[in-house]
N, C-alpha and C positions, 0 to 999 in steps of 0.2 A: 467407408464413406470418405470422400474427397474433402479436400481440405474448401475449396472452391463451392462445396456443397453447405458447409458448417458456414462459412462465411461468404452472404450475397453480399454484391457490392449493386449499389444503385447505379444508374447509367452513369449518372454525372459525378460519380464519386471520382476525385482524384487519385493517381497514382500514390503509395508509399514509395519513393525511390527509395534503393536499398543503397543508396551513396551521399554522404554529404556534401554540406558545401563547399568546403574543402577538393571536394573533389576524391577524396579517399573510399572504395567500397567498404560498405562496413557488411561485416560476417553475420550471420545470423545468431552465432553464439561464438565465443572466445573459451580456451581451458588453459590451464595452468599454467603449461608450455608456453605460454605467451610473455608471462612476467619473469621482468629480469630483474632480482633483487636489489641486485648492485648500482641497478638505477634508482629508485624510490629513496633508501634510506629513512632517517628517521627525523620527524619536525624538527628545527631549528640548527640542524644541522646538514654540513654541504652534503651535497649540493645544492638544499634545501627545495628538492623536490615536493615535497610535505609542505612546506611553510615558510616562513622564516624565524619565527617563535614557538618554542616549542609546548607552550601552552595555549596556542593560536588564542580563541576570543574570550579564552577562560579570562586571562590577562589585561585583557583591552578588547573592548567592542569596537568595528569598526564606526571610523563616522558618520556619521548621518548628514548627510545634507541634501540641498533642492537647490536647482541652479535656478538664480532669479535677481531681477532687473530691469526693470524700465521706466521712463520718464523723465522724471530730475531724480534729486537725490532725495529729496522728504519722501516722497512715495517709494522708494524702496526702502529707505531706513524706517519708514513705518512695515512694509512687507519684513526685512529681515524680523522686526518685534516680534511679528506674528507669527512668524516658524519656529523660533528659540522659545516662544511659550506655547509651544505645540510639541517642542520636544527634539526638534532638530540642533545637534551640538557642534555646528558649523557651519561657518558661511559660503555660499559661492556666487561669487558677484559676476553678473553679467555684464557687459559694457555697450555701449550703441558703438552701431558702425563708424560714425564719423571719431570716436573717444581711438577704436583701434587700427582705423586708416591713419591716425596723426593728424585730423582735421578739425580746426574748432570750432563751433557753430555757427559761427558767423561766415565759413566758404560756401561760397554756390554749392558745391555738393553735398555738403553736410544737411541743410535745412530739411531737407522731405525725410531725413532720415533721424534727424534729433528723438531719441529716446523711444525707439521703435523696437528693437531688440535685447536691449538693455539700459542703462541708466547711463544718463550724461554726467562726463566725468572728465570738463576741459580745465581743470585749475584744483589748487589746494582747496578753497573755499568751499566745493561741491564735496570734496574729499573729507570736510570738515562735518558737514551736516549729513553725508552719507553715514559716517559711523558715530553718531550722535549719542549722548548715553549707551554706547556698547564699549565694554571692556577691553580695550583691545590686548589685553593680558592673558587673559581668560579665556578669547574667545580665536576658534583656529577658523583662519580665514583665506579661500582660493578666488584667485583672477584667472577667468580666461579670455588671455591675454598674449597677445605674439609680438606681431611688429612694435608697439609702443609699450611693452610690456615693463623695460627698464624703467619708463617713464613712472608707469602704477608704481612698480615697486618705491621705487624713490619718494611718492608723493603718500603713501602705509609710510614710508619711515617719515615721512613729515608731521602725520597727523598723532603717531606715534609720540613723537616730541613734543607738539602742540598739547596732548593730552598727560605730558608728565611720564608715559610708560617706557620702558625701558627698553632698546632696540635688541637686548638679547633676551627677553621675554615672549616676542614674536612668534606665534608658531603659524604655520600655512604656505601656499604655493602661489607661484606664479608661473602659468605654463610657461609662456617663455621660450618656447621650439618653433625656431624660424623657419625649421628644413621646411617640417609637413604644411606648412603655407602656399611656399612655393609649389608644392606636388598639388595641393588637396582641398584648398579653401580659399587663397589669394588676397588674405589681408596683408602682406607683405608690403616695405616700406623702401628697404635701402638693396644695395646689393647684394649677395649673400656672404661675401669676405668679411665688410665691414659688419653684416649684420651678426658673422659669427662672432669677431672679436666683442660688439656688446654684449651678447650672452655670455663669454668669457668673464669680462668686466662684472658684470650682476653677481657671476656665480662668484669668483673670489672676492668680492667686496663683501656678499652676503656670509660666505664663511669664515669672516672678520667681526663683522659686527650683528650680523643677527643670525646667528649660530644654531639655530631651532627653525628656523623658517629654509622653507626646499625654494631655492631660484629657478628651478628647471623641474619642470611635467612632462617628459619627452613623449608625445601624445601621436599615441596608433589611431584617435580616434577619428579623425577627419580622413585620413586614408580610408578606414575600413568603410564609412559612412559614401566614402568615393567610389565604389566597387572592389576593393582589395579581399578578400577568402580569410578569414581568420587567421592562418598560416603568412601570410604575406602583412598582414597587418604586424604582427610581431617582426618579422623581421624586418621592415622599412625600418620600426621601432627604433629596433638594437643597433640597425645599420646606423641611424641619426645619431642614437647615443655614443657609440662607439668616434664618428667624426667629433662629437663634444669633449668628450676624456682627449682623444688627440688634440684638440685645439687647443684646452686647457693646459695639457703637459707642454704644448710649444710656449703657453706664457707663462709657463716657471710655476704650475700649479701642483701640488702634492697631490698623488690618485688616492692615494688612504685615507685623505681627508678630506680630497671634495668629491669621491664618491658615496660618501655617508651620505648627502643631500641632496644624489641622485633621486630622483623619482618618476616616475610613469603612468600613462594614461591611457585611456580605453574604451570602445564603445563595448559593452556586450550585446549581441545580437540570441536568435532563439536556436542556435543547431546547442541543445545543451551542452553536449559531449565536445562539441568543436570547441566552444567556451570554454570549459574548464581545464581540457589539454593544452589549451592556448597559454594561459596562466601560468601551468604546472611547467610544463616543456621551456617558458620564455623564463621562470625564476631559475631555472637549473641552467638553463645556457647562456643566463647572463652572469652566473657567479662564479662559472669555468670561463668566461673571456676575462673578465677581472683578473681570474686567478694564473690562466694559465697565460694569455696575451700582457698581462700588463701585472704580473707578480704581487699583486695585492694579496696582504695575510691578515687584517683583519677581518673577521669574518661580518662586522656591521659594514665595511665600505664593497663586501660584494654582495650584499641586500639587494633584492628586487625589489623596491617599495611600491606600490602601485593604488592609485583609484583607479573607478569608471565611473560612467553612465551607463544607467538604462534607459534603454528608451533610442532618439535618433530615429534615425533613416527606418529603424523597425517598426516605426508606428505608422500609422493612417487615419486619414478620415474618416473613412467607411467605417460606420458600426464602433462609435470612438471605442463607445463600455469595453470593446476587445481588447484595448490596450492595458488595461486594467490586467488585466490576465497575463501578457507578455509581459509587462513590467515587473511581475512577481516571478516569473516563471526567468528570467534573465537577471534578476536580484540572488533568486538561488544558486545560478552558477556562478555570479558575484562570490557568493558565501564558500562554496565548494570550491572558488579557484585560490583563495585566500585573500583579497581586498583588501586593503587599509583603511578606504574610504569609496564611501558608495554614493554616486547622485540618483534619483529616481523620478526622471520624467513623468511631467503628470498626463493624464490620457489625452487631454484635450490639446497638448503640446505641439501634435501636426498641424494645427492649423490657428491655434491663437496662442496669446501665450497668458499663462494658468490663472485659474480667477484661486480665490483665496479658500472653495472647497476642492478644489482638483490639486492643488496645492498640498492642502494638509490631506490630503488620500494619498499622496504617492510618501508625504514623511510616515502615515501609519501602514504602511506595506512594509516598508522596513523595519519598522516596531514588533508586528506581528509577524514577521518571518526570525528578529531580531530574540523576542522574547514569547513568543508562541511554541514556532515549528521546533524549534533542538535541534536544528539544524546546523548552529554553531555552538554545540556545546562538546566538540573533541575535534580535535584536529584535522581536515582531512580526512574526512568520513570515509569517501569514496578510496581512498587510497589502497590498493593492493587490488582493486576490481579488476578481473582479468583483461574483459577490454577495456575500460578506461587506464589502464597502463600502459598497453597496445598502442591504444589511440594516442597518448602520448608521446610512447617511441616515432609513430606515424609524422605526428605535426611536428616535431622537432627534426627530422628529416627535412621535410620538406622545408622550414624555418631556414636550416642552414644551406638551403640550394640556392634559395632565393640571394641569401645573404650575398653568398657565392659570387652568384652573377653579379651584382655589385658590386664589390670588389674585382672581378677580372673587369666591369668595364672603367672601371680606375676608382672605384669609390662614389660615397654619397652624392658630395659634391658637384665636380664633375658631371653625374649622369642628371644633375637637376640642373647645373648650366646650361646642359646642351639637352636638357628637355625629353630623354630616357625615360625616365621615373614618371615624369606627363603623362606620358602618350603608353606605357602601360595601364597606366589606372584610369584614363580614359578607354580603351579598350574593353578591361574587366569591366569597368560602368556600363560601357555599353551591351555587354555578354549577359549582365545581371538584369539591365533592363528586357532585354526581350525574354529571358527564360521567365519574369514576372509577365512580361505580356500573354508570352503562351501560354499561361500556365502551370511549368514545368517547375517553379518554386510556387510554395501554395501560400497565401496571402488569406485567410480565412474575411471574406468580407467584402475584399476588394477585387480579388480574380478568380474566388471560387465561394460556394455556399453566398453567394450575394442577395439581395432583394432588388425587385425591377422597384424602378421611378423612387430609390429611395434618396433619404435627403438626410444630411447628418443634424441630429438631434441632442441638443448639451442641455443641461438643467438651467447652468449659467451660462454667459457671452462676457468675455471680457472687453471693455471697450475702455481707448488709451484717451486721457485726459484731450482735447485737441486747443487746447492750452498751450502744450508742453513746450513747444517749441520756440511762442511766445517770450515765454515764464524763462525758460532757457536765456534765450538771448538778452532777458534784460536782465537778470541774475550778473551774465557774464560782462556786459557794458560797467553792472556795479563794480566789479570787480575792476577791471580795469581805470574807473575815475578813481576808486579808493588805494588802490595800491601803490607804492613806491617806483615810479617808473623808470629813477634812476638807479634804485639797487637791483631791477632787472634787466636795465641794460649789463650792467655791471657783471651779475650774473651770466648771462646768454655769452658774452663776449670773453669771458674764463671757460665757458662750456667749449664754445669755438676755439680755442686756442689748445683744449685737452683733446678733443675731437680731433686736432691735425697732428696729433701725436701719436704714432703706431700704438707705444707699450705705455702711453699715459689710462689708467684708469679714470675713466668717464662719471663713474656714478659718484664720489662725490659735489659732480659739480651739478648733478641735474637734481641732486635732493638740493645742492644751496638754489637753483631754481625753484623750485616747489619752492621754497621757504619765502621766496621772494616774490610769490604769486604770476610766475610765469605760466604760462597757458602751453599744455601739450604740441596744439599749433606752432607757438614759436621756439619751443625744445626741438620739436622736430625739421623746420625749418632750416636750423641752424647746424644739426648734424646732415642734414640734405647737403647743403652747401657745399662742406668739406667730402661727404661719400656719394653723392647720387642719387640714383636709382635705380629698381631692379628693371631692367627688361627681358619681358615675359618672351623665350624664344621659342620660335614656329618652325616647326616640322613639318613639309612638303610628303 
């Protein structure tokens, strides 16, 4: 009997393409012959193909968290309450758009946009009642955060102070990766020279005084979210981080010690196997450029630390409850590729953003994959799979082509001045949209197994205070009659004067901002002044 015979396919059943999205043909089965021992090795040690602990979650569970933010700050400092008494053991602050353009609520632009994506966040004062009754000792807390990301941080080490804790008790991140802005998202501020030098600044300042907290997330995510292949997402990655360590070592920066505080970001998407090659292949090949590019021997500063998200660009409207399913199914290759830290978009995340049960569903998907499944209870489960090692050798190939090309066309840099790195991932965007249109990537919901005349259906609707903007603006007018106007001149006018200084360190002067209730708008203003701005260049 025919194999075609055992298994009818309905008309409209889609194809199994026997290729992922990667682009790699995957075999129908793999044998021995395929693993190469000498690559895998064993957890916690190099190349740290396995992990980078070698008792991966026995030792430490990864983090839990749920990215969330919007309005003012009472409404999310009551939201964070409600997830750290749900069980979530970390924060991850969202910010509105106008808080990560540099704009304070009060420009034209800002207003339609006050506390729509995340929480408004133009001064110390917001920063004060944002983390209200929470630990900040205790408690590990992430910004995502790029162009004015120096500014967050500085104004965590204000409230920090204000609350008595200790700047080297700190633990948490701030993304902080200006490259993948420019390619992938466009909240970008100053140029990108000036804008590497602040990242420099952040990192060695932070490796001075808050010695536990990561200054840099070098984030694959908004890449992969842009059209990038899993394989390409890593490598932009590495290619950014790689320009980081160089720019670092130009300002007199030691690699053994500020790459301990390296760390990394990620969207996970649903090809499972592309996922967790992505992981294994990107911690092995960043712990041999450490090692063999830039001579690093401790084995903690060639660590591949990394979070993700689940969720992103993989979810939809259609049929929300489905996301439910990806979210779990994209948590486990979290788990399989080794994680640090996991966020887990709630279902209803494509199209609003999460009411307070979609919320605690996406923190107990990690619980019960957490302390259910046993999924993380040895290291590297998958490890020695004939193909999933295969597949590994595969995406780490392809990782280092791309890289490649990069480098012969002069580097990171370079190929995002002159709009390279663009007009690729616009391309793949657009390559990914029509294979979604056609159908030739399958979308359960939305481009195939659909229902006619349907209409998306939630239990709850979130709906955003229409207050906020309001409440915003007069908050921030307080702010402004109450504060010291002349110790922020005073301030601003020291920031400008370290800002015209190539090799002067900037971030003391923007925490004595914060301290003095300067407003993000006018920190940013005033480093505008002395650097510019980026413009966006166009390809004919």
């Amino acid at each position: 009997m025919k194999r075609d015979e055992l298994m009818p396919s309905a008309a409209n059943e889609p194809r199994l393409y026997p290729t992922s999205p990667t682009g790699l043909e995957v075999p129908a089965s793999v044998g021995a012959g395929a693993v190469r021992p000498e690559h895998i090795g064993e957890p916690g040690a190099y190349p740290f193909t396995r992990g980078i602990f070698p008792d991966g979650y026995q030792g430490r569970l990864w983090t839990i968290r749920q990215y969330s933010g919007f309005g003012t700050a009472e409404e999310s400092n009551e939201r964070y309450k409600f997830l750290l008494a749900k069980g979530q053991t970390g924060l991850s602050v969202a910010l509105d758009l106008p808080t990560q353009c540099g704009l304070d609520p009060t420009h034209p632009m800002a207003r339609p946009e006050i506390g729509k994506v995340g929480v408004s966040l133009s001064n110390l004062s917001e920063a004060e009642i944002l983390f209200k009754d929470l630990d900040l000792s205790r408690i590990s807390t992430s910004f995502t955060i790029n162009g004015t990301a120096a500014i967050i941080y500085a104004m965590y080490l204000a409230v920090a102070d204000k609350q008595g804790v200790r700047r080297d008790q700190l633990t948490g991140t701030i993304q902080n990766d200006i490259l993948k802005e420019y390619v992938a998202r466009g909240t970008w501020i100053f140029p990108v020279r000036p804008s590497m030098r602040l990242i420099a600044d952040t990192i060695l300042y932070s490796n001075e005084v808050s010695p536990r907290f990561n200054p840099i997330s070098i984030a694959g995510a908004h890449v992969r979210d842009a059209g990038a292949t899993a394989a390409e997402e890593m490598a932009y990655t590495l290619a950014n981080g790689l320009a980081y360590v160089d720019e670092l070592r130009a300002r007199g920066g030691d690699v053994e010690k500020f790459a301990k505080r390296l760390s990394f970001f990620f969207y996970v998407h649903m090809d499972f196997f592309d996922e967790i090659a992505k992981f294994r292949a990107g911690r092995r090949l960043w712990a041999r450029l450490m090692k063999e590019r830039y001579g690093v021997q401790d084995p903690k500063a060639q660590h591949f630390r990394f979070g993700v998200v689940c969720g992103g660009s993989s979810l939809v409207a259609p049929q929300p409850y489905n996301n439910v399913v990806r979210v779990a199914v994209e948590t486990m290759a979290a788990v399989f590729g080794g994680a640090q830290s996991i966020f887990t978009c709630a279902f209803d995340e494509a199209f609003q953003i999460p009411t307070e049960f979609s919320a605690e569903l996406a923190v107990r998907t990690q619980q019960i994959l957490a302390y259910e499944s046993g999924i993380g209870r040895t290291v590297d489960p998958l490890g020695g799979s004939y193909f999933l090692e295969q597949h590994t050798d595969r995406i780490e190939e392809q990782i280092v082509r791309v890289m490649d090309e990069i480098d012969a066309y002069g580097g990171v840099v370079r190929a995002i001045e002159e709009g390279w790195i663009q007009m690729r991932l616009a391309e793949r965007g657009l390559e990914r949209k029509l294979d979604n249109d056609a159908g030739r990537t399958v979308v359960v919901g939305q481009n195939h197994f659909k229902k006619q005349n349907e209409e998306v259906k939630v239990g709850e609707v979130f709906t955003l205070d229409p207050t906020v903007a309001q409440r915003a603006l007069e908050k921030f007018q307080r702010t402004l009659d109450t504060r010291d106007n002349a110790a922020v001149a005073r301030s601003l006018a020291r920031l400008s004067a370290a800002s015209a200084k190539d090799r002067e360190n900037v971030m003391p002067y923007l925490v004595e901002c914060c301290h003095a209730y300067a407003t993000v708008g006018e920190m940013v203003a005033c480093l505008k002044a002395q650097w510019g701005e980026f413009k966006e260049p166009v390809n004919l």
